[in-house]
C-alpha positions in Angstrom: -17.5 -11.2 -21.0 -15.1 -9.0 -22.4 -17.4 -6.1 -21.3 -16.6 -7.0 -17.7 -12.9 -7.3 -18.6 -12.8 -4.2 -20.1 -14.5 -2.5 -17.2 -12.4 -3.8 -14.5 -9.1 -2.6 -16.4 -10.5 0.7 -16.8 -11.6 1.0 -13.0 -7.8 -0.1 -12.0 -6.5 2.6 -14.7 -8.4 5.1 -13.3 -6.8 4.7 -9.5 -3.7 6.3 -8.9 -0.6 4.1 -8.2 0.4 3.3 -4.9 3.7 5.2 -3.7 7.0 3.4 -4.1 8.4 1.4 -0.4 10.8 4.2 -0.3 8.0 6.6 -0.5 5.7 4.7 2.2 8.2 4.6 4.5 9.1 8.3 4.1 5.5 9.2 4.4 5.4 7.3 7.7 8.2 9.1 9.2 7.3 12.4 8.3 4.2 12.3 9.9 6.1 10.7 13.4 4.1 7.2 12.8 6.3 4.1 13.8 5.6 0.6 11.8 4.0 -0.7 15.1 1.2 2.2 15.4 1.0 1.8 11.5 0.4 -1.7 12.2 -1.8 -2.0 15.1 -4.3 0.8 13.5 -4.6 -1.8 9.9 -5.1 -4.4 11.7 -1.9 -6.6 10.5 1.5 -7.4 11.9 4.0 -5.2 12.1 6.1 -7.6 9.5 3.0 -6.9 6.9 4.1 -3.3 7.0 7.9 -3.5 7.1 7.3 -5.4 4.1 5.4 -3.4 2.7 7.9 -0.8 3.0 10.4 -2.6 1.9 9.0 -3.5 -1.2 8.8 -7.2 -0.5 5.3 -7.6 -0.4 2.0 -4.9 -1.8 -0.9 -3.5 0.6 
C-alpha cells in the first residue's frame, strides 16, 4: 500500500503549483477576461471564481 502512497505524492510533486489569488486574478485581467466569462466557460458560478481569486477557496 505504501507503493501507491508513494506514487500518488510523487505524481502531485511533479505538477507545478497553482498561482497565488493575486496571481489568478492578475492573469485574468491581463488577458481582458471578466470573472463572469471566466465563469460561464468552467462551468461554475461566478462566486466559485471570485473565490478562487481571492484566496478563499482552491480550483
Amino acid at each position: 500500500m505504501s507503493e501507491l502512497f508513494e506514487a500518488i505524492d510523487a505524481l502531485i510533486a511533479s505538477r507545478a503549483p497553482l498561482p497565488p489569488p493575486e496571481e489568478r486574478k492578475r492573469l485574468r485581467k491581463a488577458h481582458g477576461l471578466t470573472v463572469d466569462e471566466v465563469a460561464k466557460a468552467l462551468r461554475v458560478r461566478r462566486a466559485t471564481v471570485s473565490g478562487w481569486e481571492s484566496g478563499k477557496t482552491e480550483p
